[in-house]
DRENZA-868043 format. One line per 10 residues: number of its first residue (from 1); their letters; for each residue x, y negated, z negated of C-alpha. Coordinates in nm, 3 decimals. Layout:
# DRENZA-868043
NUM) a) X:Y:Z; ...
# end
This chain:
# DRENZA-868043
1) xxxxxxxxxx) 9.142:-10.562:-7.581; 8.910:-10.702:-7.333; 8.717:-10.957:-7.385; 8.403:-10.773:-7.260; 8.465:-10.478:-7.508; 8.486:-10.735:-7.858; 8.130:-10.728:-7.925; 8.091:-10.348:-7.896; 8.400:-10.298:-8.122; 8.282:-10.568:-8.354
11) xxxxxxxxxx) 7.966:-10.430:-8.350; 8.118:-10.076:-8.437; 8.341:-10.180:-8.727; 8.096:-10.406:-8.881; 7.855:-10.123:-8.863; 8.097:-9.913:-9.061; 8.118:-10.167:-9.313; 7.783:-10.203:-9.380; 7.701:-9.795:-9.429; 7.988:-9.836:-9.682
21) xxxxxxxxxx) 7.866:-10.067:-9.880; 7.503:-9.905:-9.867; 7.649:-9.622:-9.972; 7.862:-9.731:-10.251; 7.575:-9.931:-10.407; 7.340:-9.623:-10.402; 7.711:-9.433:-10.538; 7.675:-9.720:-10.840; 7.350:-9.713:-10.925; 7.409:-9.322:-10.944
31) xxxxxxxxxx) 7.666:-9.350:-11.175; 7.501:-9.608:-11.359; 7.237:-9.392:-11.430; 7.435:-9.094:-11.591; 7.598:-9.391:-11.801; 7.973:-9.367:-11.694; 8.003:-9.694:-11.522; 8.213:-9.827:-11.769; 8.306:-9.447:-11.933; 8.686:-9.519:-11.837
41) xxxxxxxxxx) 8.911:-9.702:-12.102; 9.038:-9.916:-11.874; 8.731:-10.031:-11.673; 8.642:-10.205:-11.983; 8.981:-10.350:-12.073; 8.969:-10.459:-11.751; 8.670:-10.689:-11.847; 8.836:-10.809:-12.158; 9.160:-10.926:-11.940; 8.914:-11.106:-11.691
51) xxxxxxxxxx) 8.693:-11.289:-11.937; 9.007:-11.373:-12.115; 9.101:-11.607:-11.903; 8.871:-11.894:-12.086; 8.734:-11.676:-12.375; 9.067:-11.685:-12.591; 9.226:-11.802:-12.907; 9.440:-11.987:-12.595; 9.226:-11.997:-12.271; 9.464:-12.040:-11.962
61) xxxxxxxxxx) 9.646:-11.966:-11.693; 9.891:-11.762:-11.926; 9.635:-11.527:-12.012; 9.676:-11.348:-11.682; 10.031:-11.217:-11.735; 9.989:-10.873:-11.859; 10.097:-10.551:-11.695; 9.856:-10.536:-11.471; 9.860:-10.753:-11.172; 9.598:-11.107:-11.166
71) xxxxxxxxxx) 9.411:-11.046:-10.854; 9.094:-10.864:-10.998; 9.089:-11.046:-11.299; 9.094:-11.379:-11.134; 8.835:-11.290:-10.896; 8.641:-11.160:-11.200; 8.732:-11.499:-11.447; 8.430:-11.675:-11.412; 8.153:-11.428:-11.328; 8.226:-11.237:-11.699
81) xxxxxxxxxx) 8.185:-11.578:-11.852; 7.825:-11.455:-11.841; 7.761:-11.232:-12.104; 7.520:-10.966:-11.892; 7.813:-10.958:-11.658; 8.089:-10.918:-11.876; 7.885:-10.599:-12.078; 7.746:-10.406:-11.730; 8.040:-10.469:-11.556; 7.837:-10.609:-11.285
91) xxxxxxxxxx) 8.024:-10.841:-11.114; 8.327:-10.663:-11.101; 8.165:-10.348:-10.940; 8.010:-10.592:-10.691; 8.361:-10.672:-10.594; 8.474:-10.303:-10.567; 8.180:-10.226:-10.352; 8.259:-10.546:-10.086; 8.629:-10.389:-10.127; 8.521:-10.047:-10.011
101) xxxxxxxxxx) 8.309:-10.167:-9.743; 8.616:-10.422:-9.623; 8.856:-10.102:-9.645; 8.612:-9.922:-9.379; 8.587:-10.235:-9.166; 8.976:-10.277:-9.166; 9.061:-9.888:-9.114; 8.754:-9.906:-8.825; 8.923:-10.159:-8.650; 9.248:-10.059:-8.670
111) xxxxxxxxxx) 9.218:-9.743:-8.523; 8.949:-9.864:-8.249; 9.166:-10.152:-8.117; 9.471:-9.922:-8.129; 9.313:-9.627:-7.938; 8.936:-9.746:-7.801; 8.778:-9.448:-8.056; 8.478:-9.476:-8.229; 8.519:-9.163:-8.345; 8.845:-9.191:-8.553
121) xxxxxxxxxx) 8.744:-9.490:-8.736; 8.425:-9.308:-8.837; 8.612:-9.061:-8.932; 8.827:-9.236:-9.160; 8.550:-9.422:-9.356; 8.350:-9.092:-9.383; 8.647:-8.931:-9.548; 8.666:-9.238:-9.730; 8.365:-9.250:-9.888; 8.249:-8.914:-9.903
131) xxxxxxxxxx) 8.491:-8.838:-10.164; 8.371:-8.820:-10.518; 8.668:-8.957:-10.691; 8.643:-9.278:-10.464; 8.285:-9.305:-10.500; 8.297:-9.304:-10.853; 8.565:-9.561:-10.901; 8.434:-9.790:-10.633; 8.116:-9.762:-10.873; 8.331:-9.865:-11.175
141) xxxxxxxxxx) 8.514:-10.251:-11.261; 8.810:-10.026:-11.164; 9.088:-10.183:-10.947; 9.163:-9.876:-10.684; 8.884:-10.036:-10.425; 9.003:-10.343:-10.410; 9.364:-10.179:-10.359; 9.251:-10.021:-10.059; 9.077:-10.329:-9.920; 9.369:-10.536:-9.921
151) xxxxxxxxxx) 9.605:-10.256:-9.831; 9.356:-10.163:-9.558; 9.358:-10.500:-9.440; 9.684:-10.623:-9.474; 9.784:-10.271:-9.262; 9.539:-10.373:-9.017; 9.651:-10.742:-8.944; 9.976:-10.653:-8.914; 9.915:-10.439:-8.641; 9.715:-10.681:-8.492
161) xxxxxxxxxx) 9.974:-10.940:-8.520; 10.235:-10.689:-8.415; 9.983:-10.614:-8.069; 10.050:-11.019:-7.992; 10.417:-11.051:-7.963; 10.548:-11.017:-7.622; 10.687:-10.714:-7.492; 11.049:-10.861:-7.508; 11.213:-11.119:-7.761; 11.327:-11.341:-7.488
171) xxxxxxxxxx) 10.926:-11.432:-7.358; 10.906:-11.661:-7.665; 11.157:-11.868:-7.881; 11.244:-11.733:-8.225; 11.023:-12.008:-8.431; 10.721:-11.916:-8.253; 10.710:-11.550:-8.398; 10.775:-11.649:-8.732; 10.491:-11.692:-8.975; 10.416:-12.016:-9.160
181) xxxxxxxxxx) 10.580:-11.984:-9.503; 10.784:-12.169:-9.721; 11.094:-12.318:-9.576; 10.921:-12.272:-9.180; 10.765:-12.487:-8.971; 10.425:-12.420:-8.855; 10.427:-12.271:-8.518; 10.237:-12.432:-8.260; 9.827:-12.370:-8.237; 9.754:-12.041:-8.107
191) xxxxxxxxxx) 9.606:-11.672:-8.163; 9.925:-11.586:-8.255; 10.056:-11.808:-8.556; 9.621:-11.713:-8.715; 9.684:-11.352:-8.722; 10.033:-11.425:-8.868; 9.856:-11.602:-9.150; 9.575:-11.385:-9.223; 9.832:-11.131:-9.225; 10.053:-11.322:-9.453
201) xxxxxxxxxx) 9.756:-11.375:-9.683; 9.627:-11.045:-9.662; 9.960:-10.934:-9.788; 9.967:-11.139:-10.058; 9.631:-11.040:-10.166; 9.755:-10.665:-10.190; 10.039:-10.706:-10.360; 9.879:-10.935:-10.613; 9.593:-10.647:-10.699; 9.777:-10.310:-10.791
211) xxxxxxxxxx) 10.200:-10.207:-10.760; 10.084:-9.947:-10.484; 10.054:-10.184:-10.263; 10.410:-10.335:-10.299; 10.572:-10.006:-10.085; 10.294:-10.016:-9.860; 10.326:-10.363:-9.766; 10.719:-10.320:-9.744; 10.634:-10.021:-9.549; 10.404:-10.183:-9.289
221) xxxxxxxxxx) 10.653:-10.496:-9.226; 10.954:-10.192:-9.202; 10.694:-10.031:-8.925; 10.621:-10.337:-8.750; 10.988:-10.402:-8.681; 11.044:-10.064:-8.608; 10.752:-10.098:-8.329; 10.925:-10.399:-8.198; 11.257:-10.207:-8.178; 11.098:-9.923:-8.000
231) xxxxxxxxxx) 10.965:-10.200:-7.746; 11.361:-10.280:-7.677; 11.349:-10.595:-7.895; 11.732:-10.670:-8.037; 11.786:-10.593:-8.420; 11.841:-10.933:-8.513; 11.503:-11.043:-8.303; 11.333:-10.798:-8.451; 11.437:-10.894:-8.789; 11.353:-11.250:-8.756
241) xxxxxxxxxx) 11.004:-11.172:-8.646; 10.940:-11.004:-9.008; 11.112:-11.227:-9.176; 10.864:-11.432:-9.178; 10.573:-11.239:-9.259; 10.792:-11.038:-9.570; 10.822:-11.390:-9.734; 10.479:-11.402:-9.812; 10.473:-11.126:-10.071; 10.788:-11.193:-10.223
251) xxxxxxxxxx) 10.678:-11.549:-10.273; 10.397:-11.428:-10.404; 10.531:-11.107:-10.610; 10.808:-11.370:-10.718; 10.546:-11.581:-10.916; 10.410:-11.282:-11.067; 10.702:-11.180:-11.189; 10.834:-11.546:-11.330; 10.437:-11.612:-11.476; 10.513:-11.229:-11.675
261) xxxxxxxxxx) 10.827:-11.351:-11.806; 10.700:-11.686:-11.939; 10.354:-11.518:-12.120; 10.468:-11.152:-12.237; 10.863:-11.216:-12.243; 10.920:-10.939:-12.005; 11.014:-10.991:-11.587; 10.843:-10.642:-11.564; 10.619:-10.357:-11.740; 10.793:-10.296:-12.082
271) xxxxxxxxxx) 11.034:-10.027:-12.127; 10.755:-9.930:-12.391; 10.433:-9.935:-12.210; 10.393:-9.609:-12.197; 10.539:-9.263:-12.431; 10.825:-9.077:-12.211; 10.636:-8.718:-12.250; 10.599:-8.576:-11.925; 10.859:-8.246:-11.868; 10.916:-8.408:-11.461
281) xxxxxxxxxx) 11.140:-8.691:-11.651; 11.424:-8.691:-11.478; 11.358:-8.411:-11.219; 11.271:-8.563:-10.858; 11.093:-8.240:-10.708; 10.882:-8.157:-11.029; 10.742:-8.547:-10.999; 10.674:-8.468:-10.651; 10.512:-8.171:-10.705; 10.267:-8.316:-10.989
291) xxxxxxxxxx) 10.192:-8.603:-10.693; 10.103:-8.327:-10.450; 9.881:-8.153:-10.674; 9.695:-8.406:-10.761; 9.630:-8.483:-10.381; 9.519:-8.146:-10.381; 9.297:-8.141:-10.676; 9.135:-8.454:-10.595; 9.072:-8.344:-10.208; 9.068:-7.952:-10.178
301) xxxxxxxxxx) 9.385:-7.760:-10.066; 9.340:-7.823:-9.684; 9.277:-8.159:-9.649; 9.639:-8.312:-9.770; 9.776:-8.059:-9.504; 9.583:-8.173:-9.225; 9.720:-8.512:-9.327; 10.065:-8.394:-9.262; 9.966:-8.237:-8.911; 9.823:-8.564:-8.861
311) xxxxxxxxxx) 10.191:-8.762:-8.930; 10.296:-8.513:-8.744; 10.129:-8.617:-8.433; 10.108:-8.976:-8.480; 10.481:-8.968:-8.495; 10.491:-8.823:-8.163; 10.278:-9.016:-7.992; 10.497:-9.304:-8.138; 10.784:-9.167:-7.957; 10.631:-9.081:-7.705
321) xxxxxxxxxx) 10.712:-9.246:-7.332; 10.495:-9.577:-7.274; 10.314:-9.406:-6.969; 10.207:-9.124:-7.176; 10.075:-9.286:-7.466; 9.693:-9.244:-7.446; 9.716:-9.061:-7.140; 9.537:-8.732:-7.073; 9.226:-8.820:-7.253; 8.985:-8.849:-6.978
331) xxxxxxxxxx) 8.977:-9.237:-6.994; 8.905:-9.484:-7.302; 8.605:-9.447:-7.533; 8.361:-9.659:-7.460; 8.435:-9.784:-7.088; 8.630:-10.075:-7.016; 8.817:-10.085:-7.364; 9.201:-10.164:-7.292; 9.465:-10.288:-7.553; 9.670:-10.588:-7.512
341) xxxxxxxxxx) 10.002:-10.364:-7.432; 10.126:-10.012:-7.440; 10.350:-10.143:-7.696; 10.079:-10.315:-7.937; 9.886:-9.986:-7.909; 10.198:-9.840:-8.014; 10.202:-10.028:-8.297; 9.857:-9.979:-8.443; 9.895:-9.617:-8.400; 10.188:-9.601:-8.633
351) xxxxxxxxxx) 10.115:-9.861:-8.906; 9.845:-9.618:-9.087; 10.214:-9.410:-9.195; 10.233:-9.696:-9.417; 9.940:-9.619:-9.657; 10.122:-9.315:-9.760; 10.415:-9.540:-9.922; 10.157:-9.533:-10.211; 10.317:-9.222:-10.332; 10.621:-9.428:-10.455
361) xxxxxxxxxx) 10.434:-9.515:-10.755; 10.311:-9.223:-10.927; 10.625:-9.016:-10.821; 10.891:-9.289:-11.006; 10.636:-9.305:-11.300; 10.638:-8.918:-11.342; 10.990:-8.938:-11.267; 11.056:-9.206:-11.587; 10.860:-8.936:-11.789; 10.494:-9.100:-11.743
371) xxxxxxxxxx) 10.187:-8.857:-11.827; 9.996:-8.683:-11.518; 9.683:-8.925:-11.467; 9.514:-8.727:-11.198; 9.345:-9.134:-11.091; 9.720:-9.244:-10.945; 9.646:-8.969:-10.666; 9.319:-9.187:-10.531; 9.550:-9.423:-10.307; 9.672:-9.076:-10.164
381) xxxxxxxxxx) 9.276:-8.984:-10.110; 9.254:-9.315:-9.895; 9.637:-9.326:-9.695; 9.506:-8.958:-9.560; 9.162:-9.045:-9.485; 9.330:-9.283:-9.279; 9.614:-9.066:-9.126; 9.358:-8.811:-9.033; 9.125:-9.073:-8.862; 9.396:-9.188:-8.686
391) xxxxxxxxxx) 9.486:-8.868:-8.560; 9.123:-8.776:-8.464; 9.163:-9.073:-8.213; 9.464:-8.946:-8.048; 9.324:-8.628:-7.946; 9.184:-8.593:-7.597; 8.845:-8.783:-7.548; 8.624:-8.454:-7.546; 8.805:-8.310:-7.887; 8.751:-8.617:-8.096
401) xxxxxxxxxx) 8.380:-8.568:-8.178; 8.395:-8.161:-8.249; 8.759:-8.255:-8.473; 8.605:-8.481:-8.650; 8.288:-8.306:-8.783; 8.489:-8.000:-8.836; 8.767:-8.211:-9.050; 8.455:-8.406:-9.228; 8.280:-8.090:-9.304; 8.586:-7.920:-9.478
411) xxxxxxxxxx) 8.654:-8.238:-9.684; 8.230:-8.210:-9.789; 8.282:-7.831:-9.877; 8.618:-7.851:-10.078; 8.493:-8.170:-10.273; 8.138:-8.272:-10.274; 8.003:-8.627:-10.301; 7.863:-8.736:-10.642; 8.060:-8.386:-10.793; 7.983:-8.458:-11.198
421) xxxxxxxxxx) 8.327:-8.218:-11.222; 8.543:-8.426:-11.001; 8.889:-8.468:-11.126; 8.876:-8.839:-11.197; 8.490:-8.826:-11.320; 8.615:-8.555:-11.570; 8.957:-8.778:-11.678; 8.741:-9.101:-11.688; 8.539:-8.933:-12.010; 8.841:-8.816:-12.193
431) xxxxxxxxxx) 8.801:-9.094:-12.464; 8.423:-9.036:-12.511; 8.496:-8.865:-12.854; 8.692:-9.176:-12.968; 8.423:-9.388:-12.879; 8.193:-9.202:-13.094; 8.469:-9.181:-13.409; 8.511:-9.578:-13.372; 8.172:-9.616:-13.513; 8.314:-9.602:-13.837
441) xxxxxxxxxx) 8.503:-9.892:-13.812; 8.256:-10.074:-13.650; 7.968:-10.026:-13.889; 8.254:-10.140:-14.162; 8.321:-10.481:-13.933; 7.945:-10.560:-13.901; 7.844:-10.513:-14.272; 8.177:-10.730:-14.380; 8.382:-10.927:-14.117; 8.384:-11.284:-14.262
451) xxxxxxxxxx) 8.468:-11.457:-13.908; 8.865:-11.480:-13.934; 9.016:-11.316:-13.598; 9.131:-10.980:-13.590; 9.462:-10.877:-13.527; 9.444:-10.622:-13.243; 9.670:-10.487:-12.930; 9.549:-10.599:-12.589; 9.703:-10.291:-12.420; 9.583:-10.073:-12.656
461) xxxxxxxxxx) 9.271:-10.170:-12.757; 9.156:-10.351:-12.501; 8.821:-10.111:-12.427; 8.749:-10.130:-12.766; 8.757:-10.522:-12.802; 8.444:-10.468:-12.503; 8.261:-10.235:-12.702; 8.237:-10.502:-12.968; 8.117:-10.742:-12.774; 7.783:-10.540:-12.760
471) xxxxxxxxxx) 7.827:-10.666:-13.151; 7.834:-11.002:-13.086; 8.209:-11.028:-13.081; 8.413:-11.238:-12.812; 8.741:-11.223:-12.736; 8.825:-11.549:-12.930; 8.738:-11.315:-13.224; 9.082:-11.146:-13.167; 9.417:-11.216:-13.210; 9.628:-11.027:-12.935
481) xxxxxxxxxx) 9.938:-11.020:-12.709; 9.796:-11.299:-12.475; 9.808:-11.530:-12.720; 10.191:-11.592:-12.759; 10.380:-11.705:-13.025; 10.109:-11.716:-13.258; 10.087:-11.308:-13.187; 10.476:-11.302:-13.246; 10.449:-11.486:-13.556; 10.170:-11.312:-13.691
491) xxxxxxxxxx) 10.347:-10.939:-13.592; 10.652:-11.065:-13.797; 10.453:-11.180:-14.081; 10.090:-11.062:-14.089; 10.016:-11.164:-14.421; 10.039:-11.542:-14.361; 9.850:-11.494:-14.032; 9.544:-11.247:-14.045; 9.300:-11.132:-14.300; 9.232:-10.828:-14.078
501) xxxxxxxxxx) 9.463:-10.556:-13.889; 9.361:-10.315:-13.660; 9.581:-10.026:-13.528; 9.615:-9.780:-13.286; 9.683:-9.456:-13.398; 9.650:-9.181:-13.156; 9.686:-9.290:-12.791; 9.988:-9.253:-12.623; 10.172:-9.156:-12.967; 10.013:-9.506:-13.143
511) xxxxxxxxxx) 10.000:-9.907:-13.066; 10.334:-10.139:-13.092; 10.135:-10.237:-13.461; 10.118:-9.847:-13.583; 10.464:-9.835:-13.449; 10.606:-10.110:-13.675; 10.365:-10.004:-13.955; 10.545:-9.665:-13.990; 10.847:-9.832:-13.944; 10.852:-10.133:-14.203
521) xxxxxxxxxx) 10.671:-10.070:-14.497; 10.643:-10.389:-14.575; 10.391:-10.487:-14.262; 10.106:-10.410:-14.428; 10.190:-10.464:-14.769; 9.918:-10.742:-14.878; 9.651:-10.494:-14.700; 9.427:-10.198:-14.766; 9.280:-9.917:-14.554; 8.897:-10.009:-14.482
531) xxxxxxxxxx) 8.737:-9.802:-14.225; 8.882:-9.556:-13.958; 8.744:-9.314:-13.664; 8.855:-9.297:-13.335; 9.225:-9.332:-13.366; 9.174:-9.642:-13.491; 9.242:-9.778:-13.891; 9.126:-10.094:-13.968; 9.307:-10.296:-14.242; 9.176:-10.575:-14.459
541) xxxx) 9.390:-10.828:-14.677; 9.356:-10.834:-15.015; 9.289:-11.135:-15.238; 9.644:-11.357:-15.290
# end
């Protein structure tokens, strides 16, 4: 990029950013105001894990090992130490606004320093934001926006750092194109060895936040040495330039993984997490099929397929001869805007392909039998915002601006912003009517609870631990997974451990406790049947 053009492209992107973040505070304090901020199990549990952390039977580092991944919860440790915070949810939808609005930098810049288009990044952040299942989790403690800031970003760098190598492996020495990681030595001072870091970090932010982002950072270091392949780079060359760069998520995916065996006894998510139930176990197209629906429910029936047109052409361009690529369109948007390379243009244009790798997820957890949760189609929502944005830019200069109201209006007519019925809106509420039952138990906990912790499941009751806390409860109160061997002990032999028991028995066929309740009659022998509503029975102890 020239160096004249950097403030006007700066200018741009940052100018995308902040209309994202304007709008997805107004989207908050919309949704706060119907009362569904925190309507979604999870967004709550998700507050529990968080203020965890130091509010515990055994505060630590080992209480973010869980199934989910630690990024959100650590950047959300100390602001829920604050009790206002912790029961709004208001720090942790300040972080999935900034996450939204970094997604729509990131995409922005990508696309503008890959093709000189204002009018493809704007296009991508529009679809972004405009639709209503993104604007209502980025209004929630949710972990999707902070998904697609990291993912956005880390896509973004990449490129960027993938735009800096020379056009041929034998310009620079093999050491100089690696990044800084364990095991290398730091490359000498330089734009390029930065952007390898912030890439490297960027990655490891993503992969650290939700598993989506584990194929789509695989897939954008795959891309990147496919780019430098295309640009007549050797195999091995090419593979020692990523080398690099793909240890920084395994480092970092590695600690996650020894940091879940050491608190939960389990490398990965439990064979158990979830109740096999869905009729796509086992069948590879029905999975895909309940992926592509949900695409299609959560952004109209033409938008996904504009998103394959769209791979479609950035594919070709790819391919395309080096003196045609960006060619034909009347000259660069914006004047004097001109990319490092052919090839690092290249490069940028095909990294967005990445995003889609997102589908992985949802399609192997259908696949192992996993229900249909319409909300693992949102990362889909974003990679083809993206995609289409992309492919906006690569149109001639005088198309871009007509294609991308026309593809903006048909994604504001087949889903509409702030749409009370959207998919993920309507899914979010589906354990309203448990809410309401639990109040049975908890009127029976405030009139007698004598102080001694409550034995209670993490992963399944999670939400619910939060919606004591409006009761004066903290999470000390409980006894759960995160607490280790004292939870082991106590699920063994509950009778020497707890005076109180409370089970899950609805949800996703019942709780690991219900589970061994119906199993063992002897668990709760010792205890008797107090108070239940909501799927949930509470159990007291009787006298010795």
């Amino acid at each position: 990029m020239a160096t004249a053009d950097k403030p006007t492209s700066s200018l741009f992107c940052g100018l995308c950013a902040v209309a994202a973040g304007a709008w997805g505070a107004a989207a908050a304090v919309h949704y706060h105001s119907l009362g569904l901020t925190l309507a979604h199990y999870d967004a709550r549990a998700h507050l529990v894990v968080a203020r965890r952390v130091f509010d515990s039977l055994m505060p630590g580092w080992q209480q973010v090992g869980a199934v989910w991944l630690p990024l959100p919860h650590l950047l959300n440790a100390l602001p829920v130490q604050i009790d206002g915070f912790y029961r709004t949810g208001a720090s942790a939808i300040a972080i999935s606004i900034a996450s939204m609005a970094l997604a729509a930098w990131a995409i922005a810049t990508l696309i503008h320093r890959a093709t000189g288009s204002s009018a493809g990044g704007a296009v991508a952040a529009a679809l972004l934001m405009l639709n209503p299942n993104v604007l209502y989790l980025q209004s929630t403690p949710m972990t999707e926006p902070l998904l697609f800031g990291t993912t956005f970003l880390a896509v973004a760098l990449i490129a960027g750092w993938a735009a800096q190598l020379p056009a041929s492996s034998s310009q620079l020495p093999a050491s100089s194109f690696q990044l800084p990681a364990p095991g290398f030595q730091l490359p000498a001072s330089g734009s390029r060895p930065r952007l390898s870091m912030a890439a490297g970090w960027a990655c490891v932010a993503a992969v650290l936040t939700r598993y989506e982002a584990w194929p789509i950072v695989a897939a954008a270091i795959v891309l990147a040495g496919a780019v430098l392949l295309r640009r007549g780079w050797t195999l091995g060359a090419a593979a020692r330039a990523v080398r690099g760069l793909a240890l920084w998520p395994l480092w970092a995916i590695a600690a996650f993984l020894v940091n879940s065996k050491v608190t939960i006894g389990s490398w990965f998510v439990p064979r158990d997490f979830f109740r096999a139930e869905n009729p796509a176990q086992g069948h590879p197209w029905l999975a895909w099929t309940q992926v592509w629906d949900g695409l299609v429910q959560l952004s109209g029936p033409v938008l996904p397929w504009i998103a394959v047109v769209s791979v479609i052409l950035i594919v070709v361009v790819f391919f395309r001869p080096a003196d045609g690529l960006g060619r034909g369109d009347g000259g660069q948007e914006g004047g004097s805007h001109a990319a490092p390379s052919e090839d690092g243009r290249r490069a940028a244009v095909i990294l967005p392909l990445a995003l889609v790798a997102c589908a992985a997820v949802p399609l192997y957890a259908y696949f192992q039998g996993h229900p249909v949760r319409i909300r693992y189609d949102v990362p889909l929502v974003a990679a083809a915002a993206a995609l289409i944005g992309t492919a906006v830019a690569l149109l001639p200069r005088r198309a871009r601006g007509a294609a991308g109201v026309i593809v903006v209006a048909i994604a504001v007519w087949q889903v509409r912003p702030f749409d009370a019925k959207a998919p993920v809106v309507v899914e979010s509420q589906r354990e309203a009517l448990n809410k309401v039952g639990r109040a049975a138990v908890t009127a029976y906990l405030d009139a007698h609870w004598d102080g001694q912790p409550i034995m209670m499941s993490m992963g399944s009751l999670g939400h619910y631990m939060h919606d004591l806390s409006a009761r004066g409860f903290r999470v000390k109160d409980f006894l759960h997974e995160g607490t280790g061997e004292i939870w082991t002990h106590a699920a063994r032999y509950p009778r020497l451990s707890v005076q109180w028991i409370a089970l899950e028995e609805r949800a996703e066929g019942g709780d690991g406790l219900h589970w061994k309740a119906r199993h063992d009659p002897n668990f709760l022998r010792g205890y008797v049947r107090v108070a239940e509503g909501g799927g949930v029975a509470l159990y007291r102890r009787t006298a010795r």
